[in-house]
C-alpha positions as CSV (number, residue, x, y, z in Angstrom):
1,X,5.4,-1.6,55.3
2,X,2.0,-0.3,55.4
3,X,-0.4,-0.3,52.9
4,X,-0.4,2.7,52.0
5,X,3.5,2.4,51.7
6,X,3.1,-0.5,49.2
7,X,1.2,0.9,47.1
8,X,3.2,4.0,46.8
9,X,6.0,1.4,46.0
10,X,3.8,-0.8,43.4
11,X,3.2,2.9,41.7
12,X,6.9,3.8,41.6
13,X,8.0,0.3,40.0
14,X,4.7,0.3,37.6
15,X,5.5,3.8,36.6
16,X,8.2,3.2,33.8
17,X,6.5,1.1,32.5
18,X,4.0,3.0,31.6
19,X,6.0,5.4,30.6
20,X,7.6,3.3,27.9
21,X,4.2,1.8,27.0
22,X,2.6,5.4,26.4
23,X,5.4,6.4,24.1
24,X,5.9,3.2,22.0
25,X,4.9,4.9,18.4
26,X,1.3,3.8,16.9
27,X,1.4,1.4,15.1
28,X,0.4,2.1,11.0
29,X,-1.0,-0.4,8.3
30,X,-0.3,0.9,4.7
31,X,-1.0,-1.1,1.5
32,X,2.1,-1.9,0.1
33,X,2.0,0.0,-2.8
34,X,3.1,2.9,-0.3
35,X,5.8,0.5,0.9
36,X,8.2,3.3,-0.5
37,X,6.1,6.5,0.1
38,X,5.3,5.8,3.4
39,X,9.0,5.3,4.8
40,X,9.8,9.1,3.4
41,X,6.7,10.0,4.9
42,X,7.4,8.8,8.2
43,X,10.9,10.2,8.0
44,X,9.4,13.4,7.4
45,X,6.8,13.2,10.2
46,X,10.2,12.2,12.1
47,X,12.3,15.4,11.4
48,X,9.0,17.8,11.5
49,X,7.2,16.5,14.5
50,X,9.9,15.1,16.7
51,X,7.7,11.9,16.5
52,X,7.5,8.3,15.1
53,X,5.3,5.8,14.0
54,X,5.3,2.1,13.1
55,X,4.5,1.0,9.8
56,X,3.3,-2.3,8.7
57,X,2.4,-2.8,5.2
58,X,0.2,-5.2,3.6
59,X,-2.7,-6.2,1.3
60,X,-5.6,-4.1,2.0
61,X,-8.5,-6.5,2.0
62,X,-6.1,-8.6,4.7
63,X,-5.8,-5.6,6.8
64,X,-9.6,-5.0,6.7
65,X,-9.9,-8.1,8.1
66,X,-7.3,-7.8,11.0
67,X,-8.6,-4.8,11.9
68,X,-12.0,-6.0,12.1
69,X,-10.9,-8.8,14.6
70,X,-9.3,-6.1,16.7
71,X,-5.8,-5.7,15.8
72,X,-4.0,-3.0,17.2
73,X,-4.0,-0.8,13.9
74,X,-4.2,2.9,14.8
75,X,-3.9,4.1,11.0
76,X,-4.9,2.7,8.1
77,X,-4.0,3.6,4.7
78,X,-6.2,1.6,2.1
79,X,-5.8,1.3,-1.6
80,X,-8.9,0.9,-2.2
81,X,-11.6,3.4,-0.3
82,X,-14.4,0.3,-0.7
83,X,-11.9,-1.2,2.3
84,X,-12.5,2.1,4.6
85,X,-16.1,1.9,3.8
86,X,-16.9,-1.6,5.0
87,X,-14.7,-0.9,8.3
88,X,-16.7,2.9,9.0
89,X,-20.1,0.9,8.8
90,X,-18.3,-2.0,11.3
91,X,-18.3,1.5,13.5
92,X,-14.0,0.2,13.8
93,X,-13.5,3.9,12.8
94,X,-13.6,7.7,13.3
95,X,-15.8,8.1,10.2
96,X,-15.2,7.6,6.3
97,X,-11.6,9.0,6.6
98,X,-10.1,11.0,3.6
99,X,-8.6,10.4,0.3
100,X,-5.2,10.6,0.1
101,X,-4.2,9.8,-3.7
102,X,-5.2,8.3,-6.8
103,X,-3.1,5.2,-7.5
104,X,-2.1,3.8,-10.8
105,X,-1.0,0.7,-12.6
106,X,2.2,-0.4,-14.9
107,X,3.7,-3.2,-16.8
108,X,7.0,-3.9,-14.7
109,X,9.7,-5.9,-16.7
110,X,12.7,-7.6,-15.9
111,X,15.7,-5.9,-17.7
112,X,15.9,-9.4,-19.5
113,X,12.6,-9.7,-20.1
114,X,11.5,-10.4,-24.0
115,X,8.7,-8.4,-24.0
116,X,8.3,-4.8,-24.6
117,X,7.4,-2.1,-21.6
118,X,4.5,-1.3,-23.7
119,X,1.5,0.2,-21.7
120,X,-0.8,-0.5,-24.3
121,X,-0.2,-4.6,-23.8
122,X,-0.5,-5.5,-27.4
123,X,3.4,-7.1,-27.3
124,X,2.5,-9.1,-24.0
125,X,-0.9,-10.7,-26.8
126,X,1.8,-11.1,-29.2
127,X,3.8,-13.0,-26.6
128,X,1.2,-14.6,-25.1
129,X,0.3,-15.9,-29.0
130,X,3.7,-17.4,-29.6
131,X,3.8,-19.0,-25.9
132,X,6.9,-16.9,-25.1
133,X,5.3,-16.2,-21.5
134,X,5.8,-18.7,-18.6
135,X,5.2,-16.8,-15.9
136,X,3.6,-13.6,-15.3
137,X,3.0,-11.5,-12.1
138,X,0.2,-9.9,-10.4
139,X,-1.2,-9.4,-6.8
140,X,-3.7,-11.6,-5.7
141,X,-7.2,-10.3,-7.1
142,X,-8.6,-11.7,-4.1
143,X,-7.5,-9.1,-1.2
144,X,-5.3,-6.4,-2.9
145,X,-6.7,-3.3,-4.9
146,X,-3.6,-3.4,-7.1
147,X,-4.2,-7.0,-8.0
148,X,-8.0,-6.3,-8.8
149,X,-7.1,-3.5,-11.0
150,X,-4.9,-5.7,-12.6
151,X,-7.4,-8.3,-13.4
152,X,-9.8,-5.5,-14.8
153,X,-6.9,-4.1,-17.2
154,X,-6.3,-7.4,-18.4
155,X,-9.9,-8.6,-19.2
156,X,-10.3,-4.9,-20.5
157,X,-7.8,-5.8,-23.5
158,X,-8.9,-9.8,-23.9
159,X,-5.9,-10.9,-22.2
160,X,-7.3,-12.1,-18.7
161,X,-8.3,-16.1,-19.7
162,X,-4.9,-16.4,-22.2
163,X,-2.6,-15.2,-19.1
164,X,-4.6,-16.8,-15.7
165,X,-2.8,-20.4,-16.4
166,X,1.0,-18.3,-16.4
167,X,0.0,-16.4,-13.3
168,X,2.3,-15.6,-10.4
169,X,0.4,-14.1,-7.6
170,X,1.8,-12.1,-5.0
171,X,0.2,-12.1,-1.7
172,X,0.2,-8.3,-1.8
173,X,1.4,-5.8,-4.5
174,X,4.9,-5.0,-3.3
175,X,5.8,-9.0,-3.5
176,X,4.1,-8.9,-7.1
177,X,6.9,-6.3,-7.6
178,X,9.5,-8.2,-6.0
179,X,8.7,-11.2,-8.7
180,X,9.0,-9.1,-11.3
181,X,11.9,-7.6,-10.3
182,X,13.6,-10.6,-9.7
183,X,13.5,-11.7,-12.8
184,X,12.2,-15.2,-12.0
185,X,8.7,-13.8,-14.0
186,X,8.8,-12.2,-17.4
187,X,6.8,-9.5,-15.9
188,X,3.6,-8.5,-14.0
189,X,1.5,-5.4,-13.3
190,X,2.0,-3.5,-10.7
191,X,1.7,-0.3,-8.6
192,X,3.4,2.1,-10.8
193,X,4.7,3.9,-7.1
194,X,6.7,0.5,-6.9
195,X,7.6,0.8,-10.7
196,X,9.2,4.5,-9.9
197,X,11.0,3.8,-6.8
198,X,14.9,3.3,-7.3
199,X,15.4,0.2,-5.9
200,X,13.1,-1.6,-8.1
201,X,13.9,0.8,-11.2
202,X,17.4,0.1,-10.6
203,X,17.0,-3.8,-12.4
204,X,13.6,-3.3,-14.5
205,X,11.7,-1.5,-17.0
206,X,8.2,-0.2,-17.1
207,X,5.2,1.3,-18.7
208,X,2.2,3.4,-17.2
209,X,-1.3,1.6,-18.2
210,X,-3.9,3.9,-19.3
211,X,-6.2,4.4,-16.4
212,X,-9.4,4.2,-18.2
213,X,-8.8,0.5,-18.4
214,X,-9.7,-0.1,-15.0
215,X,-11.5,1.2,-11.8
216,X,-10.2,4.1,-9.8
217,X,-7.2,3.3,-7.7
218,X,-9.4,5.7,-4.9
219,X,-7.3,5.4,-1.7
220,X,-8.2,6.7,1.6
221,X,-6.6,6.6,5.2
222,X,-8.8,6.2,8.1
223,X,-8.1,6.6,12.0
224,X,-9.3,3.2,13.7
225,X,-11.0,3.9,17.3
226,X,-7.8,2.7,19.0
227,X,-6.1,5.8,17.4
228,X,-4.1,8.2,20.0
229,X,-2.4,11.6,20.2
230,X,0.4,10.8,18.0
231,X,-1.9,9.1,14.9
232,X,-4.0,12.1,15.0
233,X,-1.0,14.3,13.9
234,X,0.4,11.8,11.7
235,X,-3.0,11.2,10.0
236,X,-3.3,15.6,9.7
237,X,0.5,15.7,8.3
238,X,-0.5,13.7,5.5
239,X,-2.5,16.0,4.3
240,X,-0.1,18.7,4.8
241,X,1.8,19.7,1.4
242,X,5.3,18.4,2.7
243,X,3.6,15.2,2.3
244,X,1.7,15.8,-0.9
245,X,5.1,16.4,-2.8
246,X,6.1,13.3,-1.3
247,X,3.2,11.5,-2.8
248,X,3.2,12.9,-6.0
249,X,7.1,12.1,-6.3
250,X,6.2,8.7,-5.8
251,X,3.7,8.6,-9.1
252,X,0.4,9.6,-7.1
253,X,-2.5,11.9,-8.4
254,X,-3.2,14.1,-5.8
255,X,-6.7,14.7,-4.4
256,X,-7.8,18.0,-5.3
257,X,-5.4,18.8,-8.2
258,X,-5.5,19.1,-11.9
259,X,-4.2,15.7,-14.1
């Protein structure tokens, strides 16, 4: 065979390949308080654009980090803008991205919990008085937004040293949920998209906590520098109103929009 032969075979047999590597849908980190939102999203994206994407959620202070050590992230959604920030000044994006929603925070009870879904928090003191709380849920403070906002809520009312000792913390929000859920907790705070979603409402109660009690819930989606073609339009779709009504049916504040 000659060489020229070769490498006209080498190009046939390489050429699926990259066919199949070229179309394998970007891949998408989400904080997981969009666990819910983002799989009607990207069902939607599905059915409107013909085209997919691959979502991974997670903490957002654990995907800052993996994204910062080069991991294949295309998209990243962040509960907390501060997390977008540090990566746009890392230059490990196209800019400062945009705001997508305003998150928010509830008490999330088992259906056999003894406290009351009160939003104001003054049964979980009562409770928390009488030593009729073991065990009570939150993210980890350290690396998720929701977890933080938590934390703030808590030491906003007096409660924060009382409940440390009885916490449960969940690597990201969505397993904080999951704890609460279960029922193995007595309860925990939460993102109140998680609260609202029916496979969580199905076996729990919950109240919204006012929002003046902590920090914005400010979150933003980026494009990383490894984005492509197909991340571009996902990341524009989001901001299309199809989405938006997505978001909002999911308990977000929508940027732009009366409250």
């Amino acid at each position: 065979m000659t060489r020229r032969g070769a490498l006209g075979f080498m190009a046939t047999l390489l050429l699926p390949c990259l066919v199949r590597a070229e179309a394998r849908p970007p891949l998408v980190a989400a904080a997981s308080d969009l666990q819910f939102a983002l799989e009607e999203l990207a069902y939607a994206f599905r059915k409107e654009a013909g085209e997919s994407v691959r979502v991974v959620a997670g903490s957002s202070g654990n995907f800052t980090r993996q994204i910062l050590q080069g991991a294949p992230f295309e998209l990243f959604f962040s509960a907390d803008e501060d997390y977008v920030m540090q990566l746009a000044r890392a230059e490990a994006t196209r800019g400062q991205g945009v705001l997508y929603a305003i998150g928010r925070i509830a008490l999330l009870l088992p259906r056999a919990s003894p406290l009351a879904a009160d939003g104001t928090l003054e049964d979980l003191r009562a409770a928390l008085a009488a030593r009729r709380i073991t065990r009570f849920a939150i993210a980890n403070p350290e690396h998720a937004p929701y977890g933080k906002r938590a934390e703030e809520a808590l030491r906003h009312v007096g409660l924060w040293e009382a409940i440390r000792p009885r916490l449960v913390l969940g690597e990201n929000v969505s397993q904080a949920a999951q704890f609460a859920a279960s029922g193995n907790v007595e309860g925990g705070i939460v993102a109140y998209s998680l609260a609202l979603s029916p496979k969580i409402a199905a076996t729990t109660r919950h109240a919204l906590i006012p929002e003046a009690w902590h920090s914005p819930l400010r979150q933003r989606m980026v494009l990383t520098t490894k984005a492509g073609p197909v991340a571009e339009r996902f990341h524009a779709f989001v901001q299309q109103r199809t989405a938006r009504e997505i978001l909002a049916r999911h308990g977000f504040a929508l940027p732009g929009e009366a409250r």
